[in-house]
PATITI-241094 format. One record per residue (C-alpha): residue number from 1; y, x negated, z negated. Coordinates in steps of 0.25 Angstrom, whole numbers, plus 5000, padded with zeros to 4 digits. Each point is the difference from the previous one (the first is absolute). Example, Ala and Ser with C-alpha at 12.3 -4.5 7.8 and 13.67 -1.06 7.14 Angstrom:
NODE   seq      Y      X      Z
NODE     1   4982   4951   4969
NODE     2   5014   4994   5002
//
This chain:
NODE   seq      Y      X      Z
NODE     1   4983   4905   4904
NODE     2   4998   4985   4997
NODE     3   4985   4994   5001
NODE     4   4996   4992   4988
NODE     5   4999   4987   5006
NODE     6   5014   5003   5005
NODE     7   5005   5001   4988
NODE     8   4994   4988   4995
NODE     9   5004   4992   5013
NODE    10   5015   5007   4994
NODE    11   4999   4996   4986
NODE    12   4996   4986   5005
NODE    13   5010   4998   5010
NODE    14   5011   5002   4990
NODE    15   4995   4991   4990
NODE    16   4999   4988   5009
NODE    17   5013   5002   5004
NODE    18   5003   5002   4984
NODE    19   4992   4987   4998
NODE    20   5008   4991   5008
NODE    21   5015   5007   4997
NODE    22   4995   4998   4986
NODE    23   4998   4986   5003
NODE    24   5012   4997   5006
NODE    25   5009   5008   4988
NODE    26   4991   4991   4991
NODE    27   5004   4986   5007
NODE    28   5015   5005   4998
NODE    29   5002   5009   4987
NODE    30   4991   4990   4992
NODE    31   5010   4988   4999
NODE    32   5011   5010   4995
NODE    33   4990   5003   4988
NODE    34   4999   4984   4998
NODE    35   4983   5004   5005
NODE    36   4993   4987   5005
NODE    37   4989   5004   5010
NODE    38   4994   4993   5011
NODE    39   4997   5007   5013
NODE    40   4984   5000   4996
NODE    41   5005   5008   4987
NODE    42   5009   5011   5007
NODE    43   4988   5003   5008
NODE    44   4991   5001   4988
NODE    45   5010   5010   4994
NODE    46   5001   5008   5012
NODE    47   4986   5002   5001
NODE    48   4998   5004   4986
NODE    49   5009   5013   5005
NODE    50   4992   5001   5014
NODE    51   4989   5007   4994
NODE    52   5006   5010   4993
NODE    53   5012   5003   5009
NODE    54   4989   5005   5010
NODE    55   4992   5008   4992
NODE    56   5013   5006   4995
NODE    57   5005   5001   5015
NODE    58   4985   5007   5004
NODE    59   5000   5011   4988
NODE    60   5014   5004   5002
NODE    61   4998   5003   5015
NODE    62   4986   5007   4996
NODE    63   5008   5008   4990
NODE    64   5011   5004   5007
NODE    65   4990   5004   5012
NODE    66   4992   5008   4990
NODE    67   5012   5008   4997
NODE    68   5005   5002   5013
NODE    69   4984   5006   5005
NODE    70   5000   5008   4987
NODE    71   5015   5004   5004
NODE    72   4994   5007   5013
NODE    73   4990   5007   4994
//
């Protein structure tokens, strides 16, 4: 069984690692899409997911946990 702060240590990894993939596919795809943004922006728009991505990243593993435990019963 995974510990809460676990899960949230989990749920944070992988949006850090998201966050600066996303960055790096944002530098590149951008410019296809004729999208002009300085490196201070593509930043901004990451972070605008960060907040979200792990909360969903921490209910999802608190979900699936909960139905694994109620699984065992």
């Amino acid at each position: 069984m995974q510990s809460r702060t676990m899960s949230l240590i989990e749920s944070a990894t992988n949006v850090v690692v998201g966050y600066v993939l996303a960055i790096a596919t944002q530098i590149v795809v951008f410019p296809w899409f004729g999208i002009d943004a300085a490196f201070r922006e593509h930043l901004a728009i990451g972070l605008s997911f960060v907040g979200v991505s792990l909360a969903r990243g921490y209910l999802l593993r608190r979900l699936f946990e909960a139905i694994r435990v109620r699984g065992t019963d």
